[in-house]
N, C-alpha and C positions, 0 to 999 in steps of 0.2 A: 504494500500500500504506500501510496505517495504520502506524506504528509500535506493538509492543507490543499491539494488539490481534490477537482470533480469533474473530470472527465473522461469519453469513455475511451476503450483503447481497443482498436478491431485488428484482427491478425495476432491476436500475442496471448500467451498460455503462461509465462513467465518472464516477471522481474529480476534484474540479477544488478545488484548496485555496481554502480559505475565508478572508476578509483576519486575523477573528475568531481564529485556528485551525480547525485538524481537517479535513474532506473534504467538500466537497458533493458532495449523492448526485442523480448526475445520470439522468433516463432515458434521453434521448438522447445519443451524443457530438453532438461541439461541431460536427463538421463539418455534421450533419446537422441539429441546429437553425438555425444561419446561413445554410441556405440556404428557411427557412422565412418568412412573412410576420414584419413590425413583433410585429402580436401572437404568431405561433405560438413566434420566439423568446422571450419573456418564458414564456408558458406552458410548454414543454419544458424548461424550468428548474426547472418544480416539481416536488416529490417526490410524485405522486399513487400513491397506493396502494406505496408504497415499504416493505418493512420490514427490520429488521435483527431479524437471529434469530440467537439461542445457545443453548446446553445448558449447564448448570449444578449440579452439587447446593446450591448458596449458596439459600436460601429467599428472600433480598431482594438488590436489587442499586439501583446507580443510574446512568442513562445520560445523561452530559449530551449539548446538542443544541444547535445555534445556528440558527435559522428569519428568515428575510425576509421586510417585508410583500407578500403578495399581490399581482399584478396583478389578480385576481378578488374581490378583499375587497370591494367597493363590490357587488359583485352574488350572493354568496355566500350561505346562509343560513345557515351553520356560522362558525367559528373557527376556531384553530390549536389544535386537539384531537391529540391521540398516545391511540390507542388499544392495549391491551397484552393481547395475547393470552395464556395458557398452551395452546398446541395448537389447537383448534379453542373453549376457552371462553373467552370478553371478562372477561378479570382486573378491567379500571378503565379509565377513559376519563380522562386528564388533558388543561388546558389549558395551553400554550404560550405567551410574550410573542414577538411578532417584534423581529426588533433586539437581542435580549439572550441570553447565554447560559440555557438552562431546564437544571436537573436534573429529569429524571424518576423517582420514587422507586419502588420498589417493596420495601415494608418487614413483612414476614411474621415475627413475633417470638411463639416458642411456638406451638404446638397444630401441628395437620397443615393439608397444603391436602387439601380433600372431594377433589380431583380422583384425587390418589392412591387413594382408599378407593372408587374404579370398578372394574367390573370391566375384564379389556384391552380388549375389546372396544368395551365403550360409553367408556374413555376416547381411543379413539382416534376422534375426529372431523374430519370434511370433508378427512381424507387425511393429519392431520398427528400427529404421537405427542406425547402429553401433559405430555414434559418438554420441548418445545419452547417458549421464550419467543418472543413475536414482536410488536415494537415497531411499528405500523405507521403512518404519518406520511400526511397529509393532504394537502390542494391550495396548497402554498404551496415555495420554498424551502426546503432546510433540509441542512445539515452535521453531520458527526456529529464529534463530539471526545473520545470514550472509554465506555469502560463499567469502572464498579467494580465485583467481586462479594464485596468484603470479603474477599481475601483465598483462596477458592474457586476451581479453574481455572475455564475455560469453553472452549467452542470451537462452529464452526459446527457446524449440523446434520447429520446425515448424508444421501444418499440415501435410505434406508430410513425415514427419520423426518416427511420430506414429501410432498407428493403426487410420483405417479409421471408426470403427463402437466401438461403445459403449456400454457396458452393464451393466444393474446397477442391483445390487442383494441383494435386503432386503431378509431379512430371519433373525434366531435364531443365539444363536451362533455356529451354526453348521455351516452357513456361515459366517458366522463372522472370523471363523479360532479357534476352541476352539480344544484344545488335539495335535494340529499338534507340531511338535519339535521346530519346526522354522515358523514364519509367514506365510512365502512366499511360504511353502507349504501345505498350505488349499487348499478343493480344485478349487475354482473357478478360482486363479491365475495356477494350471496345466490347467484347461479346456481352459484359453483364452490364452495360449502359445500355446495350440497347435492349437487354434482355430484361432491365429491372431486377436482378439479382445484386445480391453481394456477393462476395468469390474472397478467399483467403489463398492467399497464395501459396504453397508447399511446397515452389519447384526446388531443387536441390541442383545446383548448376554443374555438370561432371560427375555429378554421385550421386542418381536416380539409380539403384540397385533397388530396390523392392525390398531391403531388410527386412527380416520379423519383429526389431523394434518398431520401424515406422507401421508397418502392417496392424501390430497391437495399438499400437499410436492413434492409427485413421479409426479403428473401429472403435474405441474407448471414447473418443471425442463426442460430446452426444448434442454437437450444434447442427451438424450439415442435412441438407435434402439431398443435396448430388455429391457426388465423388467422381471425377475423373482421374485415371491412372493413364497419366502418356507417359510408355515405359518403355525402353527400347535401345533407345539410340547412347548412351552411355553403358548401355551392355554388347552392347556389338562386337567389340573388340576381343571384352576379356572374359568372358563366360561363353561354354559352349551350349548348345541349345538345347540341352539334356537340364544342365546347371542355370539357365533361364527357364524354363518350363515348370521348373522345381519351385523355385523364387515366387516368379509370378504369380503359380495353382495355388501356392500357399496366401501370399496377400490376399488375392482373391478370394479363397477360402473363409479368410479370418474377417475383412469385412463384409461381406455378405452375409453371412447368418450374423455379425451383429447388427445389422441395419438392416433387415428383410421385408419393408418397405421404405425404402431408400432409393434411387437410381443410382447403380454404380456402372459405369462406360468405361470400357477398355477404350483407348486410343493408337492405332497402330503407326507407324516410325515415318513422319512427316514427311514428304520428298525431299532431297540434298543429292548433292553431286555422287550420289554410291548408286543410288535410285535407279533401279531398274527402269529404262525408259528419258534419262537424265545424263547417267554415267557412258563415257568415251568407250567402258573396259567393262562391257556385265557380266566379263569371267572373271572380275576381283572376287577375293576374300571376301573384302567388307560386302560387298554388293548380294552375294551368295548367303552371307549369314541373315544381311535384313532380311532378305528374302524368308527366309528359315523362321526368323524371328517375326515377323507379320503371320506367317502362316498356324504360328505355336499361339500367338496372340487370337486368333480367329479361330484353331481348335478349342480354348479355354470358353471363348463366350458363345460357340455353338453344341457346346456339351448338354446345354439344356438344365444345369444341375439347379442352376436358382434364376428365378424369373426375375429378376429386378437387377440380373448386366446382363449389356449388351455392349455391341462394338461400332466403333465409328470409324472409318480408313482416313487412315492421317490425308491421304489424297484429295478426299471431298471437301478439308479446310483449306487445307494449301497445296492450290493449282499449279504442279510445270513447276519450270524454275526462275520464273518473274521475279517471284515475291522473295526471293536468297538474296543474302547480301551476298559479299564479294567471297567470302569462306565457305559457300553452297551449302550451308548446314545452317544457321540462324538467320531468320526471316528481317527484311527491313523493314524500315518503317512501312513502305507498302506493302510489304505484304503481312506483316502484326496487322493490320487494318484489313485487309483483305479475309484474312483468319478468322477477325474477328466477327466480320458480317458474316461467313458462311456459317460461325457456330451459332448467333445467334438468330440464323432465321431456321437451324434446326429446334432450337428453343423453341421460335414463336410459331413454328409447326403444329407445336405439342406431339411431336413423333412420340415411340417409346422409348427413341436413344435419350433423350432427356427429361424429359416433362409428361411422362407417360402418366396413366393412373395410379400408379404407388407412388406417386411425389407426393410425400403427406406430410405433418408439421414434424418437423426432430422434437426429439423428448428428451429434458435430462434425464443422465445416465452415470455421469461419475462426477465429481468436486473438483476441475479442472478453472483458472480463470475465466468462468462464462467464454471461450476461449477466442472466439472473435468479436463479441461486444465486452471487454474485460472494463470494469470500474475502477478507477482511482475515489476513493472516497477519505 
């Protein structure tokens, strides 16, 4: 608990004090990083897609922030940007120093904000209500050590004020947000703006292996409606398909019968330069294995064993290889955006790959920090 502070904290299951002051906002607990690779602990340390959200009447406020350099900065295209929503509209996009404390200002002196002079309707977008502020923090560390509102209460949001369904998205760091310009446009945050969801991020950037801690992990958590598993492409290399097949049946296993009306979607290994159909050489290794591995991925969710997964071919989100950056493996900015509309018009489909009849309210389940609306009180 923060001292003195009331606001809410979405994406974070635990606190871990900072040497600096204040609270790192962590996605994963600690138990469950440690038992992840060299790299996956360093990355599960970061605050991807993390935000801290208030309600206010103060028109300006300032939230200081303490950020760590990156273990991805060397291969990043972005910075330590703090994106600042009011509701579903991008207020300002500030940059961040790591190693230092940042104040982040948000200074509105005279006149109105437009956002007011909406009507309710159109000001309430992508599920969230329009006095909702929402700081949302990028791929890197970072702690939080107060919010000023001059004097003005604040407190977290309500139920009613953000989306009503949640979606949580392990995967590589293709969901993680790797290659986008800016955080906040990878693509599962366009898919849940236009889908009205909320999405917690879970990608693990180079060390999406399917653990049994994370697998205990996903099922234990008792917030989510959806669960997507895009699992693949950081196993390609170093598990044979015997040794992914295992992995996988098992995560599989372990949250489906705890979530048995839940949707959980397999996602099969996005097109990149190995891609059957992509690649110079389709008698490579790698090319041979996805292959292997898309098809272990489609025996798993055509087994019939639990009606609530299904599978979606990374191919129907991201078309050819338009949408790759210049390393044929992580999507750019067009095509994070592209991704993003083809998932959620399978959303707004209401297919059964997402939004089928078992999409029904989560239920607490275990004493975890409310783990995507967590409270500072």
């Amino acid at each position: 608990m923060l001292d003195g502070q009331d606001v809410g904290l979405h994406n974070v299951v635990e606190l871990e004090p900072a040497p600096a002051g204040g609270q790192f906002l962590r996605r994963f607990p600690r138990p469950v990083r440690e038992s992840l690779t060299p790299l996956g602990r360093m990355v599960a340390q970061e605050a991807a897609g993390v935000e801290i959200r208030f309600v206010t009447e103060s028109r300006s406020f300032c939230l200081s922030l303490m950020s760590q350099p990156s273990v991805l900065a060397p291969y990043e295209q972005n910075g330590q940007e703090v994106a600042i929503f009011r509701g579903g509209f991008l207020h300002s996009v500030q940059r961040i120093t790591p190693g230092r404390i940042s104040h982040v200002q948000v200074i509105n002196i005279g006149g109105t904000e437009r956002v007011d002079e909406l009507a309710p309707a159109a000001a309430r977008t992508c599920g969230f209500a329009p006095q909702v502020w929402r700081v949302f923090l990028g791929r890197y560390p970072a702690a939080f050590l107060g919010l000023d509102t001059y004097g003005y209460p604040h407190r977290p949001p309500t139920p009613e004020e953000v989306p009503a369904q949640t979606w949580l998205a392990y995967g590589s760091s293709i969901t993680n947000g790797a290659a986008a310009s800016i955080h906040h446009n990878a693509y599962i945050y366009h898919a849940v703006r236009a889908a009205g969801l909320d999405v917690c991020n879970q990608g693990l950037s180079g060390s999406c292996h399917a653990e049994a801690a994370v697998a205990e992990y996903l099922a234990q958590r008792p917030d989510w409606h959806l669960l997507t598993l895009e699992i693949g492409i950081n196993m390609r290399g170093g598990f044979t398909p015997e040794a992914f097949r295992a992995r996988v049946s098992a995560m599989v296993d372990t949250v489906c019968r705890a979530h048995p009306a839940h949707r959980v979607v397999l996602i099969t290994i996005y097109p990149n330069g190995a891609s059957p159909g992509l690649t110079a050489n389709p008698n490579a290794e790698a090319t041979r294995r996805e292959a292997a591995i898309n098809q272990i991925l489609r025996e798993i969710a055509d087994a019939g064993r639990y009606p609530n997964l299904t599978l979606i071919p990374g191919s129907d989100i991201l078309e050819g290889g338009a949408g790759l950056s210049q390393d044929t493996v992580h999507p750019s900015d067009y095509g994070h955006a592209a991704m993003g509309r083809n998932l959620a018009a399978v959303i707004a489909r209401g297919t059964p790959a997402l939004n089928g009849p078992t999409l029904s309210p989560a239920t607490p389940a275990m004493p975890i920090i409310d783990p995507c609306r967590a409270s500072t009180a």
